[in-house]
C-alpha positions in Angstrom: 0.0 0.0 0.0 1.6 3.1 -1.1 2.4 5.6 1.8 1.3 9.1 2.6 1.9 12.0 -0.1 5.4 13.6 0.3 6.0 17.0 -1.4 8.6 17.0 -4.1 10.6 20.2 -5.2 9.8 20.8 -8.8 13.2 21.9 -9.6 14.9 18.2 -9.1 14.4 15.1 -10.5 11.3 13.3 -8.2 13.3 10.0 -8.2 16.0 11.5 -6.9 14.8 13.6 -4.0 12.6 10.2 -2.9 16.0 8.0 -3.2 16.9 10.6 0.4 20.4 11.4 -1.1 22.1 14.6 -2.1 23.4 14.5 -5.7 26.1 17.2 -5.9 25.1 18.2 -10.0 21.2 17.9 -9.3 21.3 19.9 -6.1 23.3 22.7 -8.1 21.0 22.5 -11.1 18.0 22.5 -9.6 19.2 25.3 -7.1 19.7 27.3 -10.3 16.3 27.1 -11.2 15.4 28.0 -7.8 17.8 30.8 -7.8 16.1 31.9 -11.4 12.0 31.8 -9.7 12.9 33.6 -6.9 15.2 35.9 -8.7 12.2 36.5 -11.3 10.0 36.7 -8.7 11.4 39.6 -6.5 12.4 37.5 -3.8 16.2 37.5 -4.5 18.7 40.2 -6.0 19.7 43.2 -6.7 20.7 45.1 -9.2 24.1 46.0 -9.6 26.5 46.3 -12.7 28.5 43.8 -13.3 31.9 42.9 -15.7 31.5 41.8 -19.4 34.4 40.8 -21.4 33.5 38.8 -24.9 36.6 36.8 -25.1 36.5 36.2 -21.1 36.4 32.3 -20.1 35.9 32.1 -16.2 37.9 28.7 -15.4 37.3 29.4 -11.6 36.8 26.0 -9.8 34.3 27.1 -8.0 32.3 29.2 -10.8 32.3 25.8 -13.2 31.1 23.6 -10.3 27.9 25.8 -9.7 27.5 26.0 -13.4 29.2 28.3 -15.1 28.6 27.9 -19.0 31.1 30.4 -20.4 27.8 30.8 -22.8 28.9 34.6 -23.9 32.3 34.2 -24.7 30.7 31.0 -26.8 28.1 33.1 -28.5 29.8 36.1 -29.0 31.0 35.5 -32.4 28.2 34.0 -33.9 26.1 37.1 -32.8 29.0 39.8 -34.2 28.2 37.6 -37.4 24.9 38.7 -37.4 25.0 42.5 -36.2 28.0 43.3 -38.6 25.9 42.4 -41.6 24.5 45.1 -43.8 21.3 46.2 -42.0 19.4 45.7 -45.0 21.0 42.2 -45.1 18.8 42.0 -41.9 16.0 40.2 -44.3 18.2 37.1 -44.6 19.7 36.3 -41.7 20.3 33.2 -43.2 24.1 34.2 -44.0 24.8 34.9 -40.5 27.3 32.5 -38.9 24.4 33.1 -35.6 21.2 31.1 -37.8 24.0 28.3 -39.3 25.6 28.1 -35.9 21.8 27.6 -34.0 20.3 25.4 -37.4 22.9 22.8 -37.2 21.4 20.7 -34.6 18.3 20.4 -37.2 19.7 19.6 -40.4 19.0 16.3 -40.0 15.3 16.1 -38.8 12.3 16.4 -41.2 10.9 18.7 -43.0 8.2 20.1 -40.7 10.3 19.3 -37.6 12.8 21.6 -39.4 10.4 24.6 -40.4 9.3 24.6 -36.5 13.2 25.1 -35.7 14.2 27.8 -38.2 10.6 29.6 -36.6 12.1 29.7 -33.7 16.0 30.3 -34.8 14.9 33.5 -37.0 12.5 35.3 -33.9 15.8 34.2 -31.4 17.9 36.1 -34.4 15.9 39.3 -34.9 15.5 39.9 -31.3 19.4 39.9 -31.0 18.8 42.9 -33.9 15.9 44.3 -31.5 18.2 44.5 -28.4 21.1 46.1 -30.3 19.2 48.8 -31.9 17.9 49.4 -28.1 21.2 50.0 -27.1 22.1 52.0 -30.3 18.8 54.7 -29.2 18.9 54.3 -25.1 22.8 53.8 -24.3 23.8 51.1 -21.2 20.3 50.8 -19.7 18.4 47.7 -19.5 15.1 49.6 -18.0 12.5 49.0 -20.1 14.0 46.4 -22.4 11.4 43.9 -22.2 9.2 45.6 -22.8 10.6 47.4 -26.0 11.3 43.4 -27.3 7.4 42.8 -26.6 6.6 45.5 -28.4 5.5 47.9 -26.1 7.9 50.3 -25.3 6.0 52.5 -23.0 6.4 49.6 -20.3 9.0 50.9 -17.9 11.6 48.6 -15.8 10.8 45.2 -15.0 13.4 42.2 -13.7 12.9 40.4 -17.1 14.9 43.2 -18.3 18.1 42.3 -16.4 20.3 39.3 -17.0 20.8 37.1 -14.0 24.2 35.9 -12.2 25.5 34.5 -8.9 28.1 36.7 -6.8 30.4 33.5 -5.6 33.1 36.5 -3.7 33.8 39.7 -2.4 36.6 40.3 -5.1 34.4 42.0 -7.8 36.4 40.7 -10.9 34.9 39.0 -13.8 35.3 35.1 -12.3 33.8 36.5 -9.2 30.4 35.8 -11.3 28.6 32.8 -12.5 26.6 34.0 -15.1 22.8 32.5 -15.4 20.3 34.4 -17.8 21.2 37.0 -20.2 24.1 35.9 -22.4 22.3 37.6 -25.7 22.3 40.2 -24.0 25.8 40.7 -22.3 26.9 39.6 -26.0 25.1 42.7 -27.7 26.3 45.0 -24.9 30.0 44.4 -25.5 29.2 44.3 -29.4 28.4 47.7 -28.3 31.4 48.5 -26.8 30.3 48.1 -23.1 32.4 47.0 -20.0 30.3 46.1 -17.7 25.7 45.4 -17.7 23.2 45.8 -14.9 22.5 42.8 -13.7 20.3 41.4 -11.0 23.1 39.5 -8.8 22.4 37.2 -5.5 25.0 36.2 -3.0 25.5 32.7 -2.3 24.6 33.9 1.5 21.6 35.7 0.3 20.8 32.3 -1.0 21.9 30.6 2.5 19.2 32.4 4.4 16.7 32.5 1.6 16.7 28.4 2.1 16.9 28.9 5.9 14.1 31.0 6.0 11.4 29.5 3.1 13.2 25.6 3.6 12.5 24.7 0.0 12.3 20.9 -0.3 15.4 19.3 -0.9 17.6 22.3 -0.8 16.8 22.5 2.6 17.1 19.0 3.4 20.7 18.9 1.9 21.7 22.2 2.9 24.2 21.9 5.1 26.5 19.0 3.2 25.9 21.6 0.2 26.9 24.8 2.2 29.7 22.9 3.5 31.2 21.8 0.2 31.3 25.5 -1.0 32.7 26.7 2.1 35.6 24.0 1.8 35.7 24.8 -2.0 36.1 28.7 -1.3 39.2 27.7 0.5 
């Protein structure tokens, strides 16, 4: 007979948060979606500018272990591809090393599974175009961004305008960050020339008491072997 109902965190896999163990890569990635909700929701961060460097690769131990992609610096060339083309070339993105790059995982699928992909590849391509001809007109500011991309540009600042990362130390240099949302958009601010982004950033102790306080299941269960790790990590 099966047993009484247990509550399950919708971040991490269900089998294992009812196997009782902590899984080092699921507690991180499912923090990160945590991180993201509350983050998106209000609940966490701040905004605060942050370094950007295009060519920058954060190989930080610590950084990689919580999930640092290194997405920008992977990305930036394919979107330079697109925004250095002719802006009337803009009607055939096609060309740009950005809709090859994002294609190829598709080539190989069918027809109408293809058509479906390209949909989506060409409105991801021409909202890169959107966001740099926002920074073009308003300069470094993110305010309002969202909505401009929506099409309403009346709508002022929101936290879906602002890319997301993690604040890991004190240090303020560019590995001190583990970058989550917002890599098109760091991208098309240093195609712009910029140094450095708003950002909404969370301390990993803003994230401590944020599980001590709210005890989310299974980051709270596992907090303390998790917390422990980082603090033998930061060492």
């Amino acid at each position: 007979m099966a047993g009484n109902p247990r509550n399950f965190s919708p971040y991490v896999d269900v089998l294992v948060q009812n196997s009782g163990c902590f899984v080092f890569e699921h507690y991180v990635s499912g923090l990160k979606k945590y991180i993201r909700s509350q983050v998106r929701a209000g609940a966490l961060g701040k905004v605060r500018p942050t370094p950007i460097d295009s060519s920058y690769i954060n190989r930080s131990v610590l950084a990689l272990l919580l999930g640092e992609t290194n997405r920008m610096s992977a990305r930036y060339p394919m979107i330079e591809s697109l925004l250095t083309m002719d802006p009337k070339g803009f009607k055939d993105v096609r060309s740009s090393d950005y809709y090859k790059d994002l294609m190829l995982p598709f080539l190989a699928n069918g027809l109408i599974f293809r058509v479906r992909a390209e949909k989506n590849v060409l409105k991801k391509a021409y909202r890169v175009i959107k966001i740099n001809s926002w920074f073009a007109r308003e300069g470094n500011t993110l305010s309002g961004l969202n909505g401009f991309l929506r099409g309403n540009y009346s709508i002022s600042e929101g936290l879906d305008d602002y890319p997301i990362a993690i604040q890991i130390n004190d240090l303020g240099e560019k590995s001190s960050y583990v970058q989550l949302d917002g890599s098109h958009r760091r991208c098309v601010a240093a195609y712009r020339g910029f140094v450095c982004i708003d950002t909404l950033v969370v301390t990993m102790e803003e994230v401590r008491v944020d599980i001590e306080s709210n005890r989310p299941v299974y980051f709270w269960d596992h907090r303390e072997v998790f917390f422990d790790l980082l603090s033998r990590m930061s060492k």
